[in-house]
C-alpha angles and dihedrals in degrees: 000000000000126000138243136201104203131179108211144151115252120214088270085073080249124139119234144189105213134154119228137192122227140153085231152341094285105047076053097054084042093049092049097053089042085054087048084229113132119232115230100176140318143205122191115235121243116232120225099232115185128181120295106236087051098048083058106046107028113100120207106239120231087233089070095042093060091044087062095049090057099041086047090046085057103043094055087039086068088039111244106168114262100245089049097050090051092048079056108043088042092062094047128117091270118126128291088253098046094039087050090052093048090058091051094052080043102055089036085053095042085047082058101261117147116265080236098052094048098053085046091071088061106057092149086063113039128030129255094236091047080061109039080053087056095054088054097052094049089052082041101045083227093107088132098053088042091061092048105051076050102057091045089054099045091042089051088052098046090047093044087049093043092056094047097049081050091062095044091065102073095053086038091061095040083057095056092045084056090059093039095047088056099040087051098045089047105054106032108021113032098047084053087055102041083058097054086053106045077049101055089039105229131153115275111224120222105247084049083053091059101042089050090044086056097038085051091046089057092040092058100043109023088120098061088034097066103039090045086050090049090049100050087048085058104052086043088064090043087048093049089054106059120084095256094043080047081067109039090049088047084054093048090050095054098039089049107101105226096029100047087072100046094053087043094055084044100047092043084051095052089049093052098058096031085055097051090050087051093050101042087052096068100243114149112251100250089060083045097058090046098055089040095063097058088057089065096093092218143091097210098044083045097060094041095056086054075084090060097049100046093048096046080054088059091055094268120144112263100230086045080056091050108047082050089073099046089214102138139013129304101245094058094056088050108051080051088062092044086048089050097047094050095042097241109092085152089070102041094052096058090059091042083053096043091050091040091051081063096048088055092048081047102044091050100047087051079046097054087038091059100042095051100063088047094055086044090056094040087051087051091048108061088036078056098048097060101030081064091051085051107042090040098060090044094049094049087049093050090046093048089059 
């Protein structure tokens, strides 16, 4: 049914601004008398239609969703009124989606709904911890500095995994010109070659044997090869994302030798600074660690810091729980301890983030720096392989005139 945005006085003798829905003009008008409340005037509210295809495949990217955060963080900091800084966000240059999504938490907020609460019904778009934060901030009346505190997290983890994604591509990149390097050697080059040979008659060396016998396997399957290996990629990415494939990638993450560090030094980031919001907010420590550990990013560290949780409910202190798990690095146990001990836990983590936001960009670049060489000397390798079966056979031949 369509919406209205009426402007009314309630039975307080107050004037309001409400929306309202209603079929037409006059179950409005019905609704409104039966309500005792008295119409001043309505407009109905235009809803933002896109095409349906796309309605259906586009997909709101995370980038958008923590520009909004900051201009909305902004916007309250210089204190524009909420409903006013939603009537204007939702009418900004963001995509149709996300524009689309911004006028719903608008008119839910305007109807009279929680911030909270309207950002809640959209759980694909924005975080749970973004609104459980909100909700803070509305019981609190800090709603500004929480959005602040919000936009400068999220910002500092898009820019860390952005970073991160940036240095991948050129590994990335060295790994497909392998494939393509071997595809293309064994069906158009070495058959050419394997010809020349079987008609000069000369004597085919072992390590030439093998690499034929591997150029002729793909040849002759290589359309059953490429769509299996399609297929099997693509039950990879449906396993990993079943609860049970979520853990055993997670595994996986944390057992790979230069990966493992890099997630670590990430995971270990994003609970610095998740852990000095919490606590800035005035939740009780018990509610801290709690949230804290579904902003892990990862079953198996979930289910270890189940430990931590459990032992700082018994009375025990929270950096001794959490050495007990062995879940993340030293340092970081220990300026908790130093932060317990001085009664200022808030100040001693935001050194321990700022210094752990450097190990991540760190512990990529040494990433990048040791899987290069190794896609260098792969690559090599295979150009290597095949130069030698085809230099060993001509050089016997030549040998043998």
């Amino acid at each position: 049914m369509p919406l209205y945005r009426c402007k009314v006085i309630n039975s307080s003798g107050q004037r309001q601004v409400v929306v309202k829905e209603a079929s037409d003009a006059l179950s409005l008008r019905a609704q409104m008398r039966q309500d005792k409340i008295h119409l001043l005037s309505f407009t109905a509210i235009k809803e933002e239609k896109q095409n349906e295809f796309f309605a259906v495949s586009s997909k709101i990217k995370f980038n958008e969703v923590v520009l909004f955060f900051r201009q909305f963080s902004v916007m309250l900091k210089a204190g524009i009124p909420l409903s006013e800084c939603l009537n204007s966000l939702h009418k900004q240059k963001f995509s149709i989606p996300f524009r689309n999504v911004l006028q719903t938490v608008y008119l839910d907020v305007e109807s009279g709904v929680l911030l909270s609460d309207a950002f809640a019904k959209h759980p694909k778009v924005f975080p749970r911890f973004f609104v459980n934060m909100v909700a803070i901030g509305e019981v609190s009346g800090s709603l500004d500095k929480v959005m602040t505190n919000m936009a400068d997290y999220y910002e500092n983890d898009r820019r860390i995994k952005k970073k991160a994604s940036s240095a991948m591509v050129y590994p990335s990149l060295l790994i497909a010109m392998i494939f393509i390097v071997i595809i293309f050697l064994c069906l158009f080059v070495l058959p050419n070659f394997e010809s020349t040979i079987s008609q000069l008659g000369g004597e085919v060396p072992a390590i030439t044997r093998v690499v034929m016998s591997i150029s002729n396997f793909i040849q002759d399957y290589i359309f059953i090869l490429l769509p299996g290996a399609v297929m099997i990629i693509f039950l990879i990415v449906l396993f990993f994302k079943t609860k049970a494939g979520k853990y055993v990638k997670d595994v996986l993450i944390l057992k790979l030798p230069i990966i493992s560090t890099v997630q670590r030094n990430l995971i270990t980031a994003r609970f610095s600074r998740a852990f000095i919001i919490l606590l800035g907010s005035g939740m009780n420590m018990i509610d801290v660690l709690e949230n804290l550990q579904k902003m892990l990013g990862n079953e198996v560290l979930k289910k270890k810091f189940d430990f931590t949780v459990e032992e700082v409910k018994r009375g025990r202190s929270i950096s001794a729980s959490i050495a007990a798990t062995g879940l993340f690095p030293p340092i970081l146990t220990q300026m908790i301890k130093v932060g317990e001990n001085s009664g200022n836990i808030e100040e001693v983590l935001e050194s321990t983030g700022t210094f752990f936001d450097e190990q991540v960009e760190s512990s990529i670049a040494k990433a990048v720096a040791a899987i290069e060489p190794i896609c260098i000397l792969l690559l090599g390798g295979v150009v290597c392989l095949v130069v030698l079966s085809v230099l060993v056979p001509m050089m016997s031949m030549m040998s043998a005139v």
